[in-house]
C-alpha atoms as an extended CHARMM CRD file, in Angstrom:
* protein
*
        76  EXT
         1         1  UNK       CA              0.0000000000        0.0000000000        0.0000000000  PROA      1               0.0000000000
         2         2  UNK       CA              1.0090000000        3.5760000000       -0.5130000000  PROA      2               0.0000000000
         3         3  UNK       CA              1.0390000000        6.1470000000        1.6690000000  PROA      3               0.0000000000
         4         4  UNK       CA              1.3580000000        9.8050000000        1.5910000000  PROA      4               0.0000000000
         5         5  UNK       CA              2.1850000000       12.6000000000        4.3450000000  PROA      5               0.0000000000
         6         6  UNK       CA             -0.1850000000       15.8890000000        3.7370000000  PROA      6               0.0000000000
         7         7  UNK       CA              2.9040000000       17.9960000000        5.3700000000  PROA      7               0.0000000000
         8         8  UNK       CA              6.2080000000       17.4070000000        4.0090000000  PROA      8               0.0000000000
         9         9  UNK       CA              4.7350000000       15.1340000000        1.0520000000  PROA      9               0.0000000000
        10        10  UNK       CA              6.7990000000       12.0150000000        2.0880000000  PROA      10              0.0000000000
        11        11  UNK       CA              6.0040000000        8.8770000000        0.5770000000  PROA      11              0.0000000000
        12        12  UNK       CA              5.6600000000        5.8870000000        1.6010000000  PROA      12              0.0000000000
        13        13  UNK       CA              5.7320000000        1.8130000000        0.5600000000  PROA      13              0.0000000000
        14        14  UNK       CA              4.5960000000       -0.5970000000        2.7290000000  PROA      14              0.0000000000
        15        15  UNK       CA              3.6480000000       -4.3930000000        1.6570000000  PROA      15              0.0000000000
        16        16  UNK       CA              2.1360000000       -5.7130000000        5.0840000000  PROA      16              0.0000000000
        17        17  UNK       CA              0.2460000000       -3.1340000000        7.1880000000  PROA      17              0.0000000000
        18        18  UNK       CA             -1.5490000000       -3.4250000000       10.2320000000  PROA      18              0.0000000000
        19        19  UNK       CA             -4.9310000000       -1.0200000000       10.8750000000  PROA      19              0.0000000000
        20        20  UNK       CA             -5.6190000000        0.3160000000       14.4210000000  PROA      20              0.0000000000
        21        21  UNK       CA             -8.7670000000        1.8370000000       15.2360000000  PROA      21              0.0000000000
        22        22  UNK       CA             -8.4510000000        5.4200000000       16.9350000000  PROA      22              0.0000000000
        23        23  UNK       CA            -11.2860000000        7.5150000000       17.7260000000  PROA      23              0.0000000000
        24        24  UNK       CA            -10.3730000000       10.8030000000       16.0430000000  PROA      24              0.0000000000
        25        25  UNK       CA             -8.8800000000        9.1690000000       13.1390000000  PROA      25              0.0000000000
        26        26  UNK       CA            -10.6720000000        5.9290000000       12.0800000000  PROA      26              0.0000000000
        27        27  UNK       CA             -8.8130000000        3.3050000000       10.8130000000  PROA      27              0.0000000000
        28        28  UNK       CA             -4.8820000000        4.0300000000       10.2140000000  PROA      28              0.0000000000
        29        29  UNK       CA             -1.7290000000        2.1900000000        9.3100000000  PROA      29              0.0000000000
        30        30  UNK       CA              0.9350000000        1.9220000000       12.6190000000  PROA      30              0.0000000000
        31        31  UNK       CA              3.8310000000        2.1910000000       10.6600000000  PROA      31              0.0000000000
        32        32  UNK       CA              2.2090000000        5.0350000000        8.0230000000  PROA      32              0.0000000000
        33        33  UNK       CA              3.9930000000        7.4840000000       10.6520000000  PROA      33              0.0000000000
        34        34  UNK       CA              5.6370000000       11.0520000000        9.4200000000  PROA      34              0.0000000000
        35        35  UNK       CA              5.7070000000       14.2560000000       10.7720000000  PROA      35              0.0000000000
        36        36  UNK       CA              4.5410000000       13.2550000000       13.8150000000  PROA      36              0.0000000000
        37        37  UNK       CA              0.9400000000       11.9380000000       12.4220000000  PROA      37              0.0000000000
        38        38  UNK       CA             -0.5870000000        9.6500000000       10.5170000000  PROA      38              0.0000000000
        39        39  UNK       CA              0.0860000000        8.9380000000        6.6420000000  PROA      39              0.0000000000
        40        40  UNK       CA             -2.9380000000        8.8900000000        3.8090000000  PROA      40              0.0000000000
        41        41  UNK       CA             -3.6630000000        5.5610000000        2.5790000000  PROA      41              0.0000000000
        42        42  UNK       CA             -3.3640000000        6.4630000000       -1.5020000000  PROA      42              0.0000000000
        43        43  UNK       CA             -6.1790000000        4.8100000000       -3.4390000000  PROA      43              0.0000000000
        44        44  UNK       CA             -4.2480000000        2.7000000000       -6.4120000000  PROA      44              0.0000000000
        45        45  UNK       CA             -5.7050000000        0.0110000000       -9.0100000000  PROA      45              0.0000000000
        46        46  UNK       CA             -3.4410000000       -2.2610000000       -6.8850000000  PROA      46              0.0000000000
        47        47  UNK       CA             -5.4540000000       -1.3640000000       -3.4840000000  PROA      47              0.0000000000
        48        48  UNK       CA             -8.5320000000       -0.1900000000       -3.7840000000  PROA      48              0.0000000000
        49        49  UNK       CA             -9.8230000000       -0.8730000000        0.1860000000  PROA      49              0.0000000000
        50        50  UNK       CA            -10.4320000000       -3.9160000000        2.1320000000  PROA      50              0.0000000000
        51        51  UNK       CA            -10.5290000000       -7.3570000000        0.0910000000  PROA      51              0.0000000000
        52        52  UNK       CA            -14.0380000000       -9.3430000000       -0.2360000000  PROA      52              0.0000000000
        53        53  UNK       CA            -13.6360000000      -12.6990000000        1.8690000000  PROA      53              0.0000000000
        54        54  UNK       CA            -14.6720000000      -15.5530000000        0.0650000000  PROA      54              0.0000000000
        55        55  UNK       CA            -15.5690000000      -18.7920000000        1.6300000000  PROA      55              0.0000000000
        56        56  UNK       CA            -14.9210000000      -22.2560000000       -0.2450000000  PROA      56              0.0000000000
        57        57  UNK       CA            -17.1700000000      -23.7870000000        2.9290000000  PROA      57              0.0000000000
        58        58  UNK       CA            -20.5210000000      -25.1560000000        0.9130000000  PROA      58              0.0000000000
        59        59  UNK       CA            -22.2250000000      -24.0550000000        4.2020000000  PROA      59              0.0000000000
        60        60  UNK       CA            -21.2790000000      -20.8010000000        4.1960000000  PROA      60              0.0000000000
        61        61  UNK       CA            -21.7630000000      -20.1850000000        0.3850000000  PROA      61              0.0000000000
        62        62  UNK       CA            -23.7960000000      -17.8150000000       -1.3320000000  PROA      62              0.0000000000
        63        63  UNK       CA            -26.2930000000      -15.5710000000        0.7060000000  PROA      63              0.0000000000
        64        64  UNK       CA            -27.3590000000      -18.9500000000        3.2020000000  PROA      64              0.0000000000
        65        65  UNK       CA            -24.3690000000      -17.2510000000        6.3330000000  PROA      65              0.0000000000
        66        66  UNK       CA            -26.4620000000      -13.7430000000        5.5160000000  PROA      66              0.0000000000
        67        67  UNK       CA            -29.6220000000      -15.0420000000        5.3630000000  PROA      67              0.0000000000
        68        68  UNK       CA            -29.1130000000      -17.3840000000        8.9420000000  PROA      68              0.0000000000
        69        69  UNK       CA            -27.7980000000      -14.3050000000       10.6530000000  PROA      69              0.0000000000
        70        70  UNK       CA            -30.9410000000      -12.1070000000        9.6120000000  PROA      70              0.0000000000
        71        71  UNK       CA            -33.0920000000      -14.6540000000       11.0150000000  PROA      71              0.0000000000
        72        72  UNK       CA            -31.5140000000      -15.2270000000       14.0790000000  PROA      72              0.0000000000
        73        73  UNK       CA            -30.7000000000      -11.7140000000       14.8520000000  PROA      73              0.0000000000
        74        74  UNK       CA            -34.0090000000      -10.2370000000       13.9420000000  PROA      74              0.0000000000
        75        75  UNK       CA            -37.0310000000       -9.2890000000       16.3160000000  PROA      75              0.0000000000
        76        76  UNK       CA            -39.5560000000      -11.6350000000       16.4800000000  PROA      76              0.0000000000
């Protein structure tokens, strides 16, 4: 992923990050760190947000895991 700093204009290329949650900020990178903040996440083809999970599991295929969890999570 590539990362940007909004005050010097550092870049920045990392291949495994790690998001942390934080209040003020969202979701950020721990090791997107310059100037004493947090680093941009630049939007590439290569990256374009979190992946889609896809399970192989025939139980959990299709919209049958959605579909369970509505109905057992729903007010009756």
């Amino acid at each position: 992923m590539k990362f940007i700093c909004h005050i010097c204009g550092n870049k920045k290329n990392i291949y495994k990050v790690k998001f942390k949650y934080i209040d003020t900020k969202g979701l950020v990178c721990e090791e997107a760190r310059c100037c004493n903040t947090y680093m941009e996440q630049i939007k590439t083809e290569e990256y374009k947000g979190f992946p889609d999970i896809k399970r192989n599991e025939e139980h959990m295929s299709g919209d049958r895991l959605w579909n369970d969890f509505k109905h057992n999570n729903t007010e009756k």
